[in-house]
N, C-alpha and C positions, 0 to 999 in steps of 0.2 A: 874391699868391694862387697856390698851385696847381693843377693840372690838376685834379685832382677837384672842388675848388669852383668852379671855371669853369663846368668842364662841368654842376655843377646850377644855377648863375644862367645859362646857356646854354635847359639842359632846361628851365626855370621859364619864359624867355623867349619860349622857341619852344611854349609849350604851350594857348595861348588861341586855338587855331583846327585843323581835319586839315591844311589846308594849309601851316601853319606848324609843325606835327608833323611832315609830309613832309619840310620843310628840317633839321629837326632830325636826322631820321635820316639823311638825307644825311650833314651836316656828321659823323654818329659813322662813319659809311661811309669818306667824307674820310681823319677820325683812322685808320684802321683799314688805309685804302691807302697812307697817307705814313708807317705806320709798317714796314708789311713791305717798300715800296721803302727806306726810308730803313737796313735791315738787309738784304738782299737783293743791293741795290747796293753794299754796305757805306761808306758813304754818310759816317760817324761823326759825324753831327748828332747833339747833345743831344736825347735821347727826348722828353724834360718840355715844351722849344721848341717841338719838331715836334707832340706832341701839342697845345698852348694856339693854336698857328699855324693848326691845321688847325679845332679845335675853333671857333673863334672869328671864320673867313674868310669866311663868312656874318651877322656878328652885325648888321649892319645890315637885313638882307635883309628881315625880319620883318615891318619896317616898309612901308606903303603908296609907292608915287612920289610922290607928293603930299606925305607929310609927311617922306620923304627931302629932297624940293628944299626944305624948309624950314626943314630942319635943316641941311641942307650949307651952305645961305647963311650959316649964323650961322659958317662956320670957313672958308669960300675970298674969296677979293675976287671983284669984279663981273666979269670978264673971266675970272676960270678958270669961276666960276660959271656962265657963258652958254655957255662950251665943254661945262661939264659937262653942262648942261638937254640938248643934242645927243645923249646916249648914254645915256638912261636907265636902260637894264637894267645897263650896270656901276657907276652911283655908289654901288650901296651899297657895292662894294670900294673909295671914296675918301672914303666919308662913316663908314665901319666902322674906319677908322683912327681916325678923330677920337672916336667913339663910345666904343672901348676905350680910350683914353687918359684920357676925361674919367670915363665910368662903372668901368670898373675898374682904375685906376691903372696901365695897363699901357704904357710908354714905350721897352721894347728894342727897337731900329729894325730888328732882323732880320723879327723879329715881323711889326712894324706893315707892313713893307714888302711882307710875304706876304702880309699881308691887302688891300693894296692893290692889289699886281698882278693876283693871282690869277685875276682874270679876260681881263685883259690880255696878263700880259707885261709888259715892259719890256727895255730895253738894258741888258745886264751885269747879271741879273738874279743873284743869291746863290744857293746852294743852296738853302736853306729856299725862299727865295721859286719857286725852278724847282721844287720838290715838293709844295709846296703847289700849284701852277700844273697839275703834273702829275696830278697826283693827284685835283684836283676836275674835271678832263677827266673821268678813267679812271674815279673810284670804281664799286664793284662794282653799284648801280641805274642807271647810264647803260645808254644803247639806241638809237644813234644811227648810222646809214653812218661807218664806221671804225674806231669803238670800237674795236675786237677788234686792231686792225691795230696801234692807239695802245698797247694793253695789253701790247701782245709787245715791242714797242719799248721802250715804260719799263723790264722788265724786262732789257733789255741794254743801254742807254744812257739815261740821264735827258736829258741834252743832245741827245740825236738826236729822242727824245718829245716836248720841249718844242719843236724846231725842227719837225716836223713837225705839230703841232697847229696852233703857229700859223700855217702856211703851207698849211694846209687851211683855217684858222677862216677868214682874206685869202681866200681863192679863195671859200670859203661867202659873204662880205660882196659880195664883186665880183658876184657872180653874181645874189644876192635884194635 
């Protein structure tokens, strides 16, 4: 599938509630800021990746907690499972993997792997996956202490954005 069929089984998905309308506009927000960093930076990520990466980095999201943990069961063992119950607001980035692979045949691990970190992070994290990462920080409806500080950064260094989000996002955890 490409990005334009995506993005309307994406818009169809996220359109049975305002609140899951609001994720939607996010997610084209998303597509919108990892494509001008991704030219900007000159970056030379494939357009088509970067836009399906971004579009799709939320596709779990939609869904309830409740019927996320019920879903993720059916694809982690008992032990990643119980780690994952701990951190509820990121499983849809690790049950959004499994999601796109089963519902839309989608198995490029660059991909999948932006949609799993993207809330996270990870160690030795790919391009894709740091702009995706990046980028659903920065997108243009964020409004949050640093924002602005994150957005200037990306725009001169992807690697320096990514390292400092997440070593604000540590210090935001440590602290609440």
């Amino acid at each position: 599938m490409n990005y334009n069929e995506l993005f309307q089984i994406v818009e169809k998905r996220f359109s049975q509630s305002e609140k899951a309308k609001k994720r939607f506009a996010h997610s084209v927000r998303v597509v919108d800021k990892a494509i001008q960093l991704n030219k900007e930076l000159q970056l030379g990520l494939d357009e088509e990746k970067v836009k399906v990466a971004a579009i799709l980095h939320d596709y779990a999201k939609v869904l309830k907690e409740e019927e996320q943990l019920l879903l993720l069961a059916k694809y982690v063992d008992k032990d990643k499972f119980e780690y994952y119950k701990m951190y509820l607001p990121v499983i849809h980035s690790v049950l959004g993997r499994y999601l796109v692979q089963e519902d839309l045949a989608i198995n490029d691990s660059e991909i999948l792997d932006a949609i799993t970190y993207h809330t996270t992070g990870c160690v030795g994290m790919s391009q894709l996956t740091k702009l995706i990462f990046v980028s659903d920080a920065i997108e243009d409806g964020r409004n949050y202490p640093f924002v602005e500080a994150y957005r200037i950064a990306a725009m001169l260094d992807l690697d320096y954005a990514a390292y400092i989000i997440t070593a604000m996002t540590i210090k935001y955890l440590k602290n609440n």
